[in-house]
LOTOR-861585 format. One record per residue (C-alpha): residue number from 1; z, y, x. Coordinates in steps of 0.2 Angstrom, whole numbers, padded with zeros to 4 digits. Layout:
// residues N
   k    c3    c2    c1
 NUM     Z     Y     X
...
***
This chain:
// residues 356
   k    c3    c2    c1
   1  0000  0000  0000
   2 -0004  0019  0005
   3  0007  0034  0000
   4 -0001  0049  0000
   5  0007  0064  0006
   6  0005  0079 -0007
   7 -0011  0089 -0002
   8 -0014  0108 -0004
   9 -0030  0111 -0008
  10 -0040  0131 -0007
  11 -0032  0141 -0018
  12 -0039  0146 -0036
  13 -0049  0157 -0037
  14 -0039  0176 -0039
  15 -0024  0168 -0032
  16 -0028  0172 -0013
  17 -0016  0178 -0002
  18 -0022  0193  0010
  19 -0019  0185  0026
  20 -0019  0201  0038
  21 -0006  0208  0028
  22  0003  0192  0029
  23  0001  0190  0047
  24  0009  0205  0049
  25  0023  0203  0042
  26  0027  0185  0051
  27  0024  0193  0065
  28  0039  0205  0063
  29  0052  0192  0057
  30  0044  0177  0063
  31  0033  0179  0078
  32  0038  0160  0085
  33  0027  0154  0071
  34  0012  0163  0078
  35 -0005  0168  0072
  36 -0011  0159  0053
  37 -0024  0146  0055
  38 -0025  0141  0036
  39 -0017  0145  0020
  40 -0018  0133  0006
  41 -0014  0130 -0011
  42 -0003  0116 -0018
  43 -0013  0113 -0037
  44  0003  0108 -0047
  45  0016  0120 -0054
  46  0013  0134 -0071
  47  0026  0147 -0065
  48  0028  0151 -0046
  49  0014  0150 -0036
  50  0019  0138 -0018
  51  0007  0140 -0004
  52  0005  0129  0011
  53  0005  0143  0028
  54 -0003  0133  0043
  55  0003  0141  0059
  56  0000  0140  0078
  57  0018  0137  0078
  58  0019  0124  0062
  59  0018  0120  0043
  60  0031  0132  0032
  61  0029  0134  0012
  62  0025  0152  0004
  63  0032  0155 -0015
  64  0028  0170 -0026
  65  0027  0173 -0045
  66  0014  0168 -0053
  67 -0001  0183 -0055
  68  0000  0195 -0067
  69  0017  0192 -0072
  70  0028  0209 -0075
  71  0045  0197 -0082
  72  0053  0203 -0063
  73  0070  0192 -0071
  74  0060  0175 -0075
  75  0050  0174 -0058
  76  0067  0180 -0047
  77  0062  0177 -0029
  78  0076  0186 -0023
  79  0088  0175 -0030
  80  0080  0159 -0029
  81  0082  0160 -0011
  82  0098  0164 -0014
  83  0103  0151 -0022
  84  0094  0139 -0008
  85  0103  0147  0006
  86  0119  0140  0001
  87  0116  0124 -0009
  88  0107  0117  0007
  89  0125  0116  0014
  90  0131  0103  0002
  91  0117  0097 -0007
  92  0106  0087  0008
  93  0090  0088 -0001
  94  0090  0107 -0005
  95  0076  0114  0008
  96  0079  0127  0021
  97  0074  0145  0017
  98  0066  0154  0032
  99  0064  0172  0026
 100  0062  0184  0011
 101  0052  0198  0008
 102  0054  0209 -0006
 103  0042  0224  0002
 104  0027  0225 -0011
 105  0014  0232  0000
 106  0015  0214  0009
 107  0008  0202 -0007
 108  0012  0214 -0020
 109  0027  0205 -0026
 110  0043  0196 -0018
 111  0040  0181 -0008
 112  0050  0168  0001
 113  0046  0157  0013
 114  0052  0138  0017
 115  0054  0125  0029
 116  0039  0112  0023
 117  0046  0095  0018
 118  0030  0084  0019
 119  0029  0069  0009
 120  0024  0060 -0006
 121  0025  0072 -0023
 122  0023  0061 -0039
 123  0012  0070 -0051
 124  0002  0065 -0069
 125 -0006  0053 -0061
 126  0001  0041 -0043
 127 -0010  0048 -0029
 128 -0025  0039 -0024
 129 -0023  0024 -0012
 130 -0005  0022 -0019
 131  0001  0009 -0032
 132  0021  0005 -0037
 133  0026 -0012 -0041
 134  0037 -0014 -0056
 135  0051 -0017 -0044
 136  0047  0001 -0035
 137  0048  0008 -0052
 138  0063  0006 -0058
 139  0071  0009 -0040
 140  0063  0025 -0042
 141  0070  0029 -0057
 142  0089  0024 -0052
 143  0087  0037 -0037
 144  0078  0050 -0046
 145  0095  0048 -0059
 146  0107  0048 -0042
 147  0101  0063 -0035
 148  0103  0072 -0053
 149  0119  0067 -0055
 150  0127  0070 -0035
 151  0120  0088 -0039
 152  0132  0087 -0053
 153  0146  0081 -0044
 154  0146  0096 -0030
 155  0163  0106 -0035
 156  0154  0122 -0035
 157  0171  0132 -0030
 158  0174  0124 -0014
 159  0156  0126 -0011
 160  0156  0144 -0015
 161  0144  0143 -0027
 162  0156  0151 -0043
 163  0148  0166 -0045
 164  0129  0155 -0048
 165  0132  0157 -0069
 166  0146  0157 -0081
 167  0147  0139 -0086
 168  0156  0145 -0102
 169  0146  0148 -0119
 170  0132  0141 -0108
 171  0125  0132 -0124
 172  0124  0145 -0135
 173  0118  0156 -0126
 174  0103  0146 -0118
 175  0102  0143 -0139
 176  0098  0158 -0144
 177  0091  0166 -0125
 178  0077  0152 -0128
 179  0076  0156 -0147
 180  0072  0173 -0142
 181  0060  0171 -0131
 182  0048  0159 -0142
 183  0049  0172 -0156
 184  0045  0186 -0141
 185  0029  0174 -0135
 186  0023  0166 -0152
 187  0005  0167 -0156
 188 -0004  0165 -0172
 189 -0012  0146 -0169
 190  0009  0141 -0164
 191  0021  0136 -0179
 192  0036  0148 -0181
 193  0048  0133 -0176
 194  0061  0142 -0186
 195  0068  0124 -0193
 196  0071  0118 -0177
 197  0080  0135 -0170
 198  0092  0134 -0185
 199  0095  0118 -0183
 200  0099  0119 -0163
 201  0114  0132 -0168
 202  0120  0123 -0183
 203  0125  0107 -0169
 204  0129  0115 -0156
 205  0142  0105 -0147
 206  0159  0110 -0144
 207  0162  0120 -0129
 208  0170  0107 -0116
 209  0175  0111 -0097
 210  0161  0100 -0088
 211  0155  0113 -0080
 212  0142  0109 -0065
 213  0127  0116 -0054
 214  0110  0113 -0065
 215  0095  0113 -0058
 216  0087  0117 -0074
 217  0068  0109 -0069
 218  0074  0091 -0063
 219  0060  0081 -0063
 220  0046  0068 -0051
 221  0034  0081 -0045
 222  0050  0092 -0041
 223  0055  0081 -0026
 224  0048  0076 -0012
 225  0047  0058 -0007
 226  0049  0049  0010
 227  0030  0039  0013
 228  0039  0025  0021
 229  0051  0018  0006
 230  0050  0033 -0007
 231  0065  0038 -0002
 232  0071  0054 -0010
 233  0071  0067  0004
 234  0073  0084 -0005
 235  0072  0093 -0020
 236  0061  0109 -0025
 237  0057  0124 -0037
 238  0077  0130 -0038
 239  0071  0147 -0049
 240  0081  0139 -0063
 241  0096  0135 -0054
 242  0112  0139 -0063
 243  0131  0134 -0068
 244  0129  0124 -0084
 245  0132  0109 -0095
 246  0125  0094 -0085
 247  0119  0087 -0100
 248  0108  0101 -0104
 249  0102  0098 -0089
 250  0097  0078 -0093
 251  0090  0084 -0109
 252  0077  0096 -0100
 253  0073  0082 -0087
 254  0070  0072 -0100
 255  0059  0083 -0110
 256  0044  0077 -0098
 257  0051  0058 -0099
 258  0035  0050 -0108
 259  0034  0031 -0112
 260  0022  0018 -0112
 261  0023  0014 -0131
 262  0028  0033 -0136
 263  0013  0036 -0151
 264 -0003  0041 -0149
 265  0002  0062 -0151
 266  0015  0061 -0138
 267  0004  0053 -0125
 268 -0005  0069 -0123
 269  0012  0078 -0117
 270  0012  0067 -0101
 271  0014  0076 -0085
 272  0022  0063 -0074
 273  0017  0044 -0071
 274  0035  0038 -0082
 275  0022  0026 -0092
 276  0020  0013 -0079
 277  0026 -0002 -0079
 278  0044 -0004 -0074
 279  0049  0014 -0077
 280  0064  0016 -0086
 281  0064  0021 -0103
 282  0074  0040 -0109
 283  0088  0028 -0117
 284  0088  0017 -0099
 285  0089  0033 -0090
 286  0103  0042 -0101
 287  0110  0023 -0100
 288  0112  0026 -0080
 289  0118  0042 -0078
 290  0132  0039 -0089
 291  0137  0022 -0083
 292  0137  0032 -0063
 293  0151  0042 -0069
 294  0140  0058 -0078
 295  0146  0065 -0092
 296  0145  0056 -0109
 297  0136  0064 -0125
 298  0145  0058 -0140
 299  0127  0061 -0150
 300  0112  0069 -0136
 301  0101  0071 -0152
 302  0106  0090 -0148
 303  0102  0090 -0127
 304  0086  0081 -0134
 305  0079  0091 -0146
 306  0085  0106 -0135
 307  0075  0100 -0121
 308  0058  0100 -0129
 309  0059  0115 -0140
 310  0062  0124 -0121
 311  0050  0114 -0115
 312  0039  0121 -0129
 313  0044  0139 -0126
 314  0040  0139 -0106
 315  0024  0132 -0111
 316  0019  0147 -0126
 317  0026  0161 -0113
 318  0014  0155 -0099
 319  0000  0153 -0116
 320  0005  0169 -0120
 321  0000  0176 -0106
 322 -0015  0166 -0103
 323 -0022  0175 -0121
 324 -0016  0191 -0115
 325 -0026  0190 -0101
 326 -0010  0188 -0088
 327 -0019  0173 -0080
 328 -0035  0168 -0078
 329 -0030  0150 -0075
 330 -0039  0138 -0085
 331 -0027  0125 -0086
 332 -0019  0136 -0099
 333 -0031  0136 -0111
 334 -0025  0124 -0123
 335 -0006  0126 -0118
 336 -0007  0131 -0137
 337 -0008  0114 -0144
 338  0003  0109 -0130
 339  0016  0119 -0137
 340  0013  0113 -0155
 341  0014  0097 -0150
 342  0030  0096 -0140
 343  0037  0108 -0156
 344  0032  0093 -0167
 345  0041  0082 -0156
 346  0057  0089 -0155
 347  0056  0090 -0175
 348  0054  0071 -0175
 349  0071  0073 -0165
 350  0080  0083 -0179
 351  0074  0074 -0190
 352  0082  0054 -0183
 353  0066  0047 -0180
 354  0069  0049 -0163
 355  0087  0051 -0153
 356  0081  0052 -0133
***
């Protein structure tokens, strides 16, 4: 079998970076990593834009907001890096931030850059030339499941990591902060969701003390794999990172979690390869993580349903701008349906026909 390590690819087109300019700048607070040979584009992600910088000195990664975007708060370079420059201290598979840059007359917007972690990134689809036994499958899934759940564990206070959120009346207002910003981004061809919304509020769970580090966007083509034995080696995209409940956390992992025998409709929502054989199923993983000492829902109905209707709104904001004319990217084209589809989903959640 051969693994593939994730490949960058030219960027799209209007998402260049202006290299002199670039150059510039590493050349004041990074002149070891000498002059830029190449700068590529990684093709997966719909928010931050992360960019491949080949160097006379090595390999480091390039993030910036997506083009177009005016939300400052939702695309927060600043504060991702942040966030990165202290985790890496207890969390092993947290990346190392090199540098960040909020002068605008470099790329026009705040960057960061990062050590590259190179290795294999699972995607819609394995890449080509690898395959995974059942076997490999499954082991995947238990680690994928263990990393969550040691990002859990971290005791935020003795890592000095307190002041990341306000774990407390986390749920409600990620509730009605979501709520909010589908109503803000809905077009006419999306449906109101206004069942769901009202249904999210009236089951809140109780507030509880389980407060924990969330990354908010756990999930395969989120970490980076060892070639050799798929081995976890880190963990990516922490623009979401925040102190919450843990299970609001599995609940938006899950969102993505599509299985093999899942109907027809919800077959198109696949972004990951969760349908092959031996992956485990949503109720398998939830299974795991509880039985590994994380936290136990008495119903996740909720953290379900909560986890696709978010799902649904980051998908409408980025098809909002895409009809606005935000982004020129055409893989946003029919986010549209995507979003009514993922809407339709999480109402088969409220409504008991499905409970991960």
């Amino acid at each position: 079998m051969r693994q593939v390590t994730d490949q960058a690819t030219d960027p799209r087109p209007g998402e260049e970076l202006p290299r002199d300019r670039l150059q510039a700048y590493l050349g004041d607070v990074m002149p070891e990593w000498g002059e830029i040979e190449a700068i590529t584009q990684f093709p997966g992600g719909a928010s931050n834009l992360t960019y491949l910088i080949c160097a006379s000195g090595g390999e480091f990664i390039l993030r910036r907001p997506p083009f177009g975007s005016k939300a400052v708060s939702a695309h927060d370079m600043g504060r991702e890096y942040r966030v990165m420059n202290r985790l890496r201290h207890v969390y092993p598979y947290c990346p190392e931030p090199l540098a960040f840059c909020d002068d605008l007359s470099v790329l026009g917007e705040p960057f960061y850059l990062m050590r590259r972690l190179e290795g294999v990134i699972l995607r819609r689809d394995l890449p080509p030339g690898m395959s995974l036994s059942e076997k490999q499958a499954e082991t995947l899934c238990r680690r994928l499941i263990d990393t969550h759940l040691e990002l859990h564990r971290i005791d935020f206070h003795s890592a000095g990591l307190a002041d990341l959120g306000r774990p407390d009346g986390y749920v409600r207002r990620q509730v009605e902060g979501w709520s909010g910003r589908y109503r803000a981004a809905r077009t006419d061809d999306v449906p109101d969701n206004e069942a769901i919304m009202d249904w999210l509020i009236s089951h809140m769970p109780s507030e509880t003390n389980r407060g924990a580090i969330i990354h908010n966007d756990f999930k395969f083509d989120n970490v980076v794999l060892r070639p050799s034995d798929l081995g976890i080696i880190g963990v990516l995209d922490w623009e979401m990172a925040t102190l919450g409940d843990p299970l609001m956390d599995l609940g938006c992992s899950l969102a993505y979690w599509v299985e093999a025998d899942d109907p027809a409709p919800v077959q198109k929502l696949r972004m990951l390869p969760t349908h092959l054989p031996g992956m485990m199923t949503r109720r398998q993983i939830l299974e795991h993580y509880v039985e590994a000492g994380g936290a136990a829902p008495d119903d996740f109905r909720f953290y379900a349903a909560f986890g696709l209707f978010r799902l649904a709104v980051i998908v409408q904001q980025i098809y909002f701008r895409y009809v606005g004319g935000q982004t020129r990217d055409p893989r946003f084209a029919d986010f549209g349906g995507l979003c009514s589809l993922l809407s339709s989903t999480a109402k088969s959640v409220v409504s008991g026909q499905r409970t991960v």
